[in-house]
N, C-alpha and C positions, 0 to 999 in steps of 0.2 A: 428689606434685604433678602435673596434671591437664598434657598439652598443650594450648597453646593452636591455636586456626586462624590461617592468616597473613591472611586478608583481614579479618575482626571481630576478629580477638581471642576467637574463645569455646571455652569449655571445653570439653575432650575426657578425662574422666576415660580415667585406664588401669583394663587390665582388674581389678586387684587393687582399687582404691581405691571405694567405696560414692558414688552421685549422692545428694548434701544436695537439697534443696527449695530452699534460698538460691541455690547452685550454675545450678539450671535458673531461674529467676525471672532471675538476673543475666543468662543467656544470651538469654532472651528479650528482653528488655529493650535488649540490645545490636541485637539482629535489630530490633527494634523503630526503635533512635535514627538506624540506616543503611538503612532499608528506606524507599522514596520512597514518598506518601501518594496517596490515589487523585489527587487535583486534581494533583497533580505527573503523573501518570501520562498523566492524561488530558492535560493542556496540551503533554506532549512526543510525545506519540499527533497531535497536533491542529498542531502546528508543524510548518514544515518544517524538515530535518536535512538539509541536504547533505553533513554530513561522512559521516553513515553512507547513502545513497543512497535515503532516505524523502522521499519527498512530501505535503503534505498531501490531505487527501478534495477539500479545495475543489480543486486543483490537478490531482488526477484525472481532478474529474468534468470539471476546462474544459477536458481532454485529451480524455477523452471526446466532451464537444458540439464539439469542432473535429473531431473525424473522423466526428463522426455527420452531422455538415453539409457536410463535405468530400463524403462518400458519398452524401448525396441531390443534391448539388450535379453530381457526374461521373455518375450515373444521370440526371439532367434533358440532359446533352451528349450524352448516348446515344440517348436519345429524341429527342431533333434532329439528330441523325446520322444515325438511323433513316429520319425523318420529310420529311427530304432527298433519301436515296436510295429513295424509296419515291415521292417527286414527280418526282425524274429519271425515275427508269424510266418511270413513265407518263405522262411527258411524251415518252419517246424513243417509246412504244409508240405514242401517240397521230401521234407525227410517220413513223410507218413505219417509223423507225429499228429499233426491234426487232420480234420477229416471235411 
């Protein structure tokens, strides 16, 4: 008599006992009725899962476009930063202030 697997249920002949064609068909068949289908696959690929810490693509990308817009957003404060201290100073220079 063959062991079974604990999670499917499928055969594991022992080493004495010969694998039937019925045997392997059943097992597949088993792998088959527990094995999730592409559309299942994809739609859980495609949802968010907070229990296991997955995000979806859409979710990424607007993670994404919030720090891509953050970052040209604080580069634009830079360049008026810049663009301030660079009218001071030749404002001071202009006034004799600097030298």
């Amino acid at each position: 008599m063959p062991d079974l697997t604990p999670n499917l249920g499928l055969k594991k002949p022992l080493g004495n006992e010969t694998v039937s064609r019925t045997a392997y068909n059943e097992n597949l068949d088993l792998i088959d009725q527990n094995a999730a289908s592409q559309d299942e696959v994809t739609d859980h690929i495609e949802a968010a899962a907070p229990h296991s810490g997955h995000e979806t693509p859409a979710g990424a990308q607007a993670k994404a476009d919030t720090a891509a817009a953050a970052g040209v957003a604080a580069a634009g404060g830079v360049q008026t930063n810049l663009n301030n201290y660079r009218h001071n100073l030749t404002s001071k220079k202009l006034m004799g202030v600097l030298y």
